[in-house]
C-alpha positions in Angstrom: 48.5 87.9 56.5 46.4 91.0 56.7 47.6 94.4 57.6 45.8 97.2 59.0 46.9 100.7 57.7 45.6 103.8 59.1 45.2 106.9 57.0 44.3 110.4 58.1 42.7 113.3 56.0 45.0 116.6 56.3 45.2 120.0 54.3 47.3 119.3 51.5 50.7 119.8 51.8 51.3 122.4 48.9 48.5 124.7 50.2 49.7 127.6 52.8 47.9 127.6 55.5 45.9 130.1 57.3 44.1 130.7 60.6 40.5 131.9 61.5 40.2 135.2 62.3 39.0 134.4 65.9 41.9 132.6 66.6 40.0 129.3 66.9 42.0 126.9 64.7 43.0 126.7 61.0 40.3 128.0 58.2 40.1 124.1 56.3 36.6 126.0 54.5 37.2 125.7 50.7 40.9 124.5 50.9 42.0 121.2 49.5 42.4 117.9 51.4 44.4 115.0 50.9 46.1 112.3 52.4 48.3 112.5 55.3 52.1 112.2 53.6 53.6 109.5 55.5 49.9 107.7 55.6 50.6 107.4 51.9 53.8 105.9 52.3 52.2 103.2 54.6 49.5 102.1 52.5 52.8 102.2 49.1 54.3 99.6 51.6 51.3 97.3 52.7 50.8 97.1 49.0 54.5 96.2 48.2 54.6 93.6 50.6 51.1 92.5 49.1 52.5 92.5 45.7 55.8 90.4 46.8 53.1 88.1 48.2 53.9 88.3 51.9 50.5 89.7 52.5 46.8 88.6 51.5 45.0 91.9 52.8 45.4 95.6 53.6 42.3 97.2 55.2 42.4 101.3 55.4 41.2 102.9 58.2 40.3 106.5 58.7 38.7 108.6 61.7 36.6 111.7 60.6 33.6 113.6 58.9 31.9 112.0 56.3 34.6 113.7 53.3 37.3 111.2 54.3 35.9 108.6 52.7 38.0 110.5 49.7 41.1 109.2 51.4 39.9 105.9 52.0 39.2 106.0 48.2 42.4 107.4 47.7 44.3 104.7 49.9 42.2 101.5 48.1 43.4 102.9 44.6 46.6 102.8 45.9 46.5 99.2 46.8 44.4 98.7 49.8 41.5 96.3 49.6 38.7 97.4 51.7 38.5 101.0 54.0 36.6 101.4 57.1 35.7 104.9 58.1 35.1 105.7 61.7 32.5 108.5 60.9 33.1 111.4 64.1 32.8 115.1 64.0 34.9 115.7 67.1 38.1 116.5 66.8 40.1 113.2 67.7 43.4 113.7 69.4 45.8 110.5 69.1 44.9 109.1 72.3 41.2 108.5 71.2 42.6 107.4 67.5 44.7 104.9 69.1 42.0 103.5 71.2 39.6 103.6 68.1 42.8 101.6 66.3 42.8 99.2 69.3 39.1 98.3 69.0 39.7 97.5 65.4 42.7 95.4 65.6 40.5 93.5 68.1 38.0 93.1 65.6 39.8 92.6 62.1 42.7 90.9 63.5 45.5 91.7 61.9 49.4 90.7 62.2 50.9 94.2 61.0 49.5 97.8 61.3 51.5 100.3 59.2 51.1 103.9 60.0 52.7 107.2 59.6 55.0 108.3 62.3 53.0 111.6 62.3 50.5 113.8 60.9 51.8 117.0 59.1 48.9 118.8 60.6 49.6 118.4 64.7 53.1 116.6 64.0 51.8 114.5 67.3 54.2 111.5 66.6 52.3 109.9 69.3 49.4 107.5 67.6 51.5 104.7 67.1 53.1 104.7 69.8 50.0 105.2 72.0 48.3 101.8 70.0 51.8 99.8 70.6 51.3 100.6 74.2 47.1 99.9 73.9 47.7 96.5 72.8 51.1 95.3 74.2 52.7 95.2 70.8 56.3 94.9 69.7 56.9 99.0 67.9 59.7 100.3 65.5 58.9 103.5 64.3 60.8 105.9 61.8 61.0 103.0 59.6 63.3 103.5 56.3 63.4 99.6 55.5 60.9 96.9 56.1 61.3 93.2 55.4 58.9 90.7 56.3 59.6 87.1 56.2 59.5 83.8 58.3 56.8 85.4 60.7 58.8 88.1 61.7 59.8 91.7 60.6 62.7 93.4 60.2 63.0 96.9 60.3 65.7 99.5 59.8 65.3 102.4 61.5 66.1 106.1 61.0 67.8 107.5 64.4 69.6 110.9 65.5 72.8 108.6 65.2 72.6 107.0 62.1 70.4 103.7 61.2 69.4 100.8 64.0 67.7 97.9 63.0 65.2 95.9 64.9 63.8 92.4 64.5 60.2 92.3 65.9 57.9 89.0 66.5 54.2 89.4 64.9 51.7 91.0 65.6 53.7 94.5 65.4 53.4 98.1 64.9 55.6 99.9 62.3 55.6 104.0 62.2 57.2 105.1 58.2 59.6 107.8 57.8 60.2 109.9 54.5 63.1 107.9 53.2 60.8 104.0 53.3 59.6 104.9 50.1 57.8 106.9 47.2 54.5 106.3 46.5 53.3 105.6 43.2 51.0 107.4 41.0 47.7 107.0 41.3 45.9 106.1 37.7 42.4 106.7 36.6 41.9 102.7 36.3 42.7 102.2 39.8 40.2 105.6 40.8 37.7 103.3 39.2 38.2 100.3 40.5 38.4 101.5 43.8 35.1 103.2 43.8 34.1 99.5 44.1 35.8 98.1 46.6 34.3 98.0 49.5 33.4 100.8 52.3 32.0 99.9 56.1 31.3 103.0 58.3 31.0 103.0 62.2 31.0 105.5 65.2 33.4 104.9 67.5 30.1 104.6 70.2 29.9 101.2 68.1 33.6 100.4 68.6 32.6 100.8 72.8 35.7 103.6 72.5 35.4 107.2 74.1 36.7 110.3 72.0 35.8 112.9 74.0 38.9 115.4 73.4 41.0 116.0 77.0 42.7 119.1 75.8 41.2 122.6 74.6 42.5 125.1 72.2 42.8 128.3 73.8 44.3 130.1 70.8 46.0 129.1 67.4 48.0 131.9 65.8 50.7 132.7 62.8 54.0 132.4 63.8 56.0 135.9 63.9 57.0 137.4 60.6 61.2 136.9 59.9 62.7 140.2 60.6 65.1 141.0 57.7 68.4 140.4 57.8 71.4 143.2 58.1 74.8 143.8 56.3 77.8 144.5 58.5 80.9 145.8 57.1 83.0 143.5 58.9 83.7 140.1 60.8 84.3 141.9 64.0 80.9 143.9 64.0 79.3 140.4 63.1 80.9 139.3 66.5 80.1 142.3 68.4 76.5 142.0 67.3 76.2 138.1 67.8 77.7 138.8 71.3 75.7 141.9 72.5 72.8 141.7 70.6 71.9 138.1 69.8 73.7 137.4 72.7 74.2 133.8 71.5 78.3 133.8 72.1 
């Protein structure tokens, strides 16, 4: 069975954020990249199905500059065996990454794609549910628990009321929540080894898909500063103030 698991290439989590001084978008110039948090958790999955022998391949896929061939790296010392890095300038927005993922799955074939419900730079949450809809594939997203066997999957599902699960036939798509699992480490053997696995790189002109982006930016800024907070002497000048000022009771 081979499994498909996008990755994308995101500002590292621990590093604050900050925006161009035109207002154009986020200053990414000097800043540290890594791999998209819940990507990772995808590609720890695909490999611990691989390693409980219930898969025979996992293929990383990535859109983007040249650079994130680094998380394609990243994702193969993981666990994945091969990465394919749809080389683009532009500035993909999920539809055109969910075509792009739909021209592949055409291509390579496979009977699961594992993704991240979402990308802690746009927090879209649309991708795979864009691709489930591209290719007329069975979907359970916000996945805490996955088990695979007898050519189906089973997945357990994080919802606002508690835990569903879903069976799904195969091919599917599954979206990973926090709680599915935590990575594992990623050692200076594996580093090595996967500097030689191996690498393909397309356009997506090759791929016959279209990425021209159908929204524009007008302006990206900082969110307002908290005010700080004030002390009131009493329970009934916190009401007073809730009521008149906040005017939230």
């Amino acid at each position: 069975m081979k499994v498909l698991v996008p990755v994308k290439r995101v500002v590292d989590y621990n590093v604050k954020v900050r925006v161009k001084s035109d207002g154009s978008g986020v200053d990414i110039a000097n800043v540290k990249m890594s791999m998209n948090p819940f990507d990772e958790i995808a590609v720890e999955e695909a490999t611990r199905l691989k390693e409980g022998g219930k898969v025979t391949e996992i293929v990383a896929v990535t859109c983007g500059v040249a650079q994130a061939q680094e998380t394609l790296r990243t994702a193969m010392a993981i666990g994945a065996d091969r990465g394919v890095l749809v080389e683009t300038g532009a500035e993909i927005e999920p539809l055109g990454v969910a075509k792009v993922l739909k021209a592949l799955a055409v291509e390579e074939q496979p009977q699961l794609i594992i993704l991240g419900k979402q990308a802690i730079d746009d927090d879209s949450n649309q991708t795979g549910q864009m691709l489930a809809a591209l290719l007329g594939w069975p979907q359970a997203t916000f996945a805490s628990k996955v088990v695979l066997e007898d050519g189906k999957v089973t997945v357990t599902r994080e919802v606002d009321g508690g835990l569903e699960t879903v069976a799904l036939s195969l091919p599917a798509i599954i979206t990973t929540d926090l709680r599915l699992n935590e990575p594992r480490y990623v050692t200076l053997p594996n580093i090595m080894k996967a500097k030689k696995k191996p690498l393909t790189t397309v356009k997506p002109e090759d791929l016959g898909v279209d990425v021209t982006p159908r929204l524009k930016t007008v302006k990206v800024a900082e969110p307002a500063k908290r005010s700080a907070g004030v002390k009131v002497p009493d329970v009934a000048t916190l009401v007073a103030k809730l009521r008149t000022e906040a005017k939230v009771i």
